[in-house]
C-alpha positions in Angstrom: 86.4 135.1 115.9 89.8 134.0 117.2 91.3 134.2 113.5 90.1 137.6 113.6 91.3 138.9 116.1 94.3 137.5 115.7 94.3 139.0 112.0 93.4 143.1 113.6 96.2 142.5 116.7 98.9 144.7 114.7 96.0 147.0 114.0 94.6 147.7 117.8 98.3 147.6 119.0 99.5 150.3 116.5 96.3 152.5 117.3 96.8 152.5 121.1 100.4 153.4 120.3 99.6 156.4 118.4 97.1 157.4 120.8 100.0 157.0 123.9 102.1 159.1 121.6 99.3 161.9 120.8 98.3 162.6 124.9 102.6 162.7 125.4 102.4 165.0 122.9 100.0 167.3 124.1 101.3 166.4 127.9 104.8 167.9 126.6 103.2 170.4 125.1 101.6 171.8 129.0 98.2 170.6 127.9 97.0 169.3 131.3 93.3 169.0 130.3 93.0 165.1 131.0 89.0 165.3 130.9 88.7 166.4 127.4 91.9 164.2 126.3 90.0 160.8 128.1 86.7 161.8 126.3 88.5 162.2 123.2 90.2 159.0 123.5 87.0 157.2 124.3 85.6 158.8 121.2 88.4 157.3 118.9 87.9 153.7 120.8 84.5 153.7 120.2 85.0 154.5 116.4 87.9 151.9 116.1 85.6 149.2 117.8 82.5 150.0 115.5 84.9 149.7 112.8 86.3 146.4 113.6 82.3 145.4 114.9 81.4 146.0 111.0 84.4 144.4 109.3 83.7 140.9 111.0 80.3 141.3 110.6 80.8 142.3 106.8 83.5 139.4 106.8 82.4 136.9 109.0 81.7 134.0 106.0 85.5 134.7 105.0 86.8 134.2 108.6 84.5 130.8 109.1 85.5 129.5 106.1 88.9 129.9 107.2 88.1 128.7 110.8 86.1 125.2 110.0 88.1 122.2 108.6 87.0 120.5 105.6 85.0 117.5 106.2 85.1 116.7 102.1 87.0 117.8 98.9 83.2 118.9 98.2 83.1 121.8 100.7 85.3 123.7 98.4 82.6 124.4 96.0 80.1 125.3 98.7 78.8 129.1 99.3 80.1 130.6 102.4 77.9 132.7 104.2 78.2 136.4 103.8 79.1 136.3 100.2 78.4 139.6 99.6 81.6 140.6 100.9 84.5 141.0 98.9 86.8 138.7 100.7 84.2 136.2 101.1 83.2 136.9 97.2 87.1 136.6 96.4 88.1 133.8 98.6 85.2 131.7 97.2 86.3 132.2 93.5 89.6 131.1 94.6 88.4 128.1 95.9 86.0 127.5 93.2 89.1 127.7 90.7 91.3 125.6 92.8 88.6 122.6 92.9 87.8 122.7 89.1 91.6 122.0 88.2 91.6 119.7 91.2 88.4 117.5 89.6 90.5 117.6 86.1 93.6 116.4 87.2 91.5 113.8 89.3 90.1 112.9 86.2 92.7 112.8 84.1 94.5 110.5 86.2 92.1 108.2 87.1 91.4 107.5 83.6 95.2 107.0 83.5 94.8 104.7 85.9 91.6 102.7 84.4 93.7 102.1 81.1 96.8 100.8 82.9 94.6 98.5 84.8 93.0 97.2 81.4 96.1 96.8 79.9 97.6 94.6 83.1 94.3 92.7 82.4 95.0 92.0 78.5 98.3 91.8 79.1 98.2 88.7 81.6 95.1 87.2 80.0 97.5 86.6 76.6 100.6 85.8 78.8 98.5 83.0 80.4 97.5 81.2 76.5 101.5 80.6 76.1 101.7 79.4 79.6 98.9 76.9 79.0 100.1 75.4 76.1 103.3 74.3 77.6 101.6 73.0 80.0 100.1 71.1 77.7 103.3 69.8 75.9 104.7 68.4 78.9 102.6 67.1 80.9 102.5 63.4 79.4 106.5 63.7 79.9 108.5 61.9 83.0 111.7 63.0 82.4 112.8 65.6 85.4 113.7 68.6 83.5 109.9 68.6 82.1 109.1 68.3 85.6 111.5 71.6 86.6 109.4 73.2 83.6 106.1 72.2 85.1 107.2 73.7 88.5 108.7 77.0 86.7 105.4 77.3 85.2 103.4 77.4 88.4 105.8 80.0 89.5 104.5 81.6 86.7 101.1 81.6 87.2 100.8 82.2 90.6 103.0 85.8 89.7 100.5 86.2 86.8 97.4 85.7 89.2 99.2 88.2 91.9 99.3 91.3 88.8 95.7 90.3 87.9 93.9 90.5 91.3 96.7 93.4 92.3 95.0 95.4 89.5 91.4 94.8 89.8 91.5 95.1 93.5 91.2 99.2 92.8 87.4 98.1 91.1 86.7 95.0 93.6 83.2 96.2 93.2 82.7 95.3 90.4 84.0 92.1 90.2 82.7 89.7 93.4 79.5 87.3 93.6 78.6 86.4 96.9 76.9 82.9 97.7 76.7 80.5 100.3 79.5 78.1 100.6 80.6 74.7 101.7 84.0 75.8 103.7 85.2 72.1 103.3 85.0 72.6 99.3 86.7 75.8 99.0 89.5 74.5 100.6 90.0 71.1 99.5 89.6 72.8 96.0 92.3 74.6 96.4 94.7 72.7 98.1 94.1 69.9 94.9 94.9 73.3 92.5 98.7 73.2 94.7 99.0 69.4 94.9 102.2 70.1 92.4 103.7 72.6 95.1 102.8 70.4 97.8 104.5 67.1 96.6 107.4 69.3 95.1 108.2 70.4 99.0 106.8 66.9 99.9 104.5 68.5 102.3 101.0 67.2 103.5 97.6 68.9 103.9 95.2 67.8 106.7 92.1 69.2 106.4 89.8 69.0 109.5 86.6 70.6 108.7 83.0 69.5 108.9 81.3 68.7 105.9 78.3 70.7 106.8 80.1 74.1 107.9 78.7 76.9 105.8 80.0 80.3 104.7 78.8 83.5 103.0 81.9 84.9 100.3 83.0 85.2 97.1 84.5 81.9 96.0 86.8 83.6 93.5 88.3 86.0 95.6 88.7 83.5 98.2 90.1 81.2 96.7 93.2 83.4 95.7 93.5 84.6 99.5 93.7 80.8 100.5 96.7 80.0 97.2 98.2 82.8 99.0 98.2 81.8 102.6 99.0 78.2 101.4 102.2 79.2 99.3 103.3 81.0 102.0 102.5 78.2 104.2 104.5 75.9 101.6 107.7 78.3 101.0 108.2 78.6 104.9 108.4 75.5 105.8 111.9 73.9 104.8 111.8 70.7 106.2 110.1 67.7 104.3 107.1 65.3 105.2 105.3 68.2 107.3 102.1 69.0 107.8 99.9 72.4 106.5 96.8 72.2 109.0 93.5 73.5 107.7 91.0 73.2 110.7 87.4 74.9 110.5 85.4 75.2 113.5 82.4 77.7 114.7 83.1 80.5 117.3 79.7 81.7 118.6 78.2 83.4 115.5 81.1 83.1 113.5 83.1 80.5 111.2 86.8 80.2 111.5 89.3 78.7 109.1 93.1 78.5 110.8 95.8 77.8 108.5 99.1 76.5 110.5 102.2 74.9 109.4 105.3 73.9 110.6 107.6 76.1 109.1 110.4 78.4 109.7 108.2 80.8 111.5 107.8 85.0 111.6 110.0 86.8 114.4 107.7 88.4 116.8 108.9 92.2 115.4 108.0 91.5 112.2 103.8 90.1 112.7 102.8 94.1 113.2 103.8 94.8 109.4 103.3 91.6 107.6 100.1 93.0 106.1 102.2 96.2 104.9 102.4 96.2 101.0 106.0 95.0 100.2 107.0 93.9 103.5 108.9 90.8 103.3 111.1 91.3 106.7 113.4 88.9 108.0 112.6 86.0 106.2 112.1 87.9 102.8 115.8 88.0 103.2 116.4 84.5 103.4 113.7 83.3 100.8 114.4 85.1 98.0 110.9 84.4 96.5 108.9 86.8 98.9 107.1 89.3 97.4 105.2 91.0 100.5 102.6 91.1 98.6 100.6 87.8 99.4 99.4 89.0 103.0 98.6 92.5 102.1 96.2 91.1 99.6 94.9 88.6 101.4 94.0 91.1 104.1 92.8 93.7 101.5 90.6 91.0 100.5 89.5 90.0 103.3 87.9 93.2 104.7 86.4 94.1 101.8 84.5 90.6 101.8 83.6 91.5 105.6 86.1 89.0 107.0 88.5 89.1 109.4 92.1 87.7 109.3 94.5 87.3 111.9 98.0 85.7 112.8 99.8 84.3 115.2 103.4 83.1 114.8 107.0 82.0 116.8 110.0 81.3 115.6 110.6 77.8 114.3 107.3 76.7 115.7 105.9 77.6 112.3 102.6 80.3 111.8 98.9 80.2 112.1 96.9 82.4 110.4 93.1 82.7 111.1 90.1 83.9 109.0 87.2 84.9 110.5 84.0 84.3 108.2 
């Protein structure tokens, strides 16, 4: 209603202008008849308001369509009411035409999107056969630089695994098994999988986590959020024979993992955006390894498991970041 009136304002403000003009007219003119000139006035308001009475009425689907917000890219192919007027008939053929090329080009680039992701997958699945059999070659070798190779090669991995779940995070649906877990594994598990990084930095792990505490997740997925959080963990801390802290515990109804080292720390400006994609902030400057990628991941991951993930940090006092199962 108030986008029709609004659209008739120039309308009703040019009408009573004419009409001022016509009874100065006959005013100047010595017609002093005001009886016959009010009637004739009331006349032509009463035409003018039937008139605009049956142009919303024949138009009133138009001016709702117009009026009500889309709630879904689906509304545009729905029938307005009063479709029998032109404007209505006209508007809806717009918007008819305007969601078909919209579903094409939707189309047409998710498909674009499906084979880039498919190719990413190929792509890292045959760079990860070359990687593997150099593994292979030197790992019954002492000498350091064979060592240097075998830390270069994790590097390498871990950058391979980050494209891989980067790209099948967009069809996570289709690719996570939920079971019930023993918390206790899944880490120790992993932390053996980084026992290279972790004597390379000559860091400890110190697990404290009952035997018997039980979660509900995807051990795959998982698994790479904890690699991440323990890298990070790892990479922060610049000092040797430190600890990384993995203590599970229950919280009412709910499991909690906390993940806490010793390490350089985040500054307190930085913790709102650590989960932004590409976010590396202060210390990304210093460690030239940061990706900001890890975090947003891990926290992608996390809620689409139905878990929580938190983090505290201070400067030099190192960071602690929780999971809440």
């Amino acid at each position: 209603m108030k986008l029709f009136f609004r659209e008739q304002m120039p309308l009703i403000f040019i009408y009573f202008l004419q009409l001022f003009l016509i009874f100065l007219v006959y005013w100047l003119d010595g017609y002093r008849n005001m009886a016959v000139s009010v009637y004739a006035a009331i006349l032509s308001t009463c035409l003018l308001s039937g008139y605009l009475i049956y142009r919303y009425i024949r138009n009133k689907g138009f001016y709702q369509r117009l009026e009500k917000p889309l709630t879904s890219i689906e509304d545009l192919s729905n029938e307005p009411q009063g479709a029998g007027s032109p404007l209505a008939e006209g508007l809806q053929q717009l918007l008819k035409n305007q969601y078909s090329h919209y579903k094409k080009d939707l189309h047409k680039y998710k498909y674009k999107l499906e084979d880039h992701i498919q190719f990413i997958n190929q792509w890292v699945h045959q760079m990860k056969t070359p990687i593997s059999v150099i593994h292979l070659m030197i790992q019954e070798e002492d000498e350091p630089k064979f060592k240097a190779i075998g830390d270069e090669i994790d590097r390498l991995k871990k950058g391979l695994e980050l494209v891989l779940y980067s790209a099948r995070l967009e069809t996570f649906e289709r690719d996570f098994y939920v079971d019930t877990l023993r918390l206790e594994s899944i880490v120790r598990s992993v932390t053996s999988s980084q026992k290279r990084l972790f004597i390379r930095k000559r860091i400890f792990p110190s697990i404290q986590i009952d035997t018997h505490s039980i979660i509900v997740s995807d051990e795959k997925w998982l698994s790479f959020v904890l690699t991440q959080l323990i890298t990070n963990a790892i990479r922060y801390t610049v000092e040797e024979n430190r600890k990384v802290f993995f203590r599970g515990y229950k919280q009412g109804k709910n499991s909690i993992l906390e993940i806490q080292d010793e390490g350089v720390g985040i500054p307190s400006s930085d913790i709102p955006r650590v989960f932004d994609p590409y976010f590396t902030g202060g210390n990304g400057r210093n460690f030239q390894e940061s990706t900001g990628m890890g975090l947003y991941l891990a926290k992608q991951i996390c809620e689409k498991l139905g878990h929580q993930i938190e983090i505290e940090s201070k400067v030099n006092h190192g960071t602690t970041v929780r999971i809440i199962f």
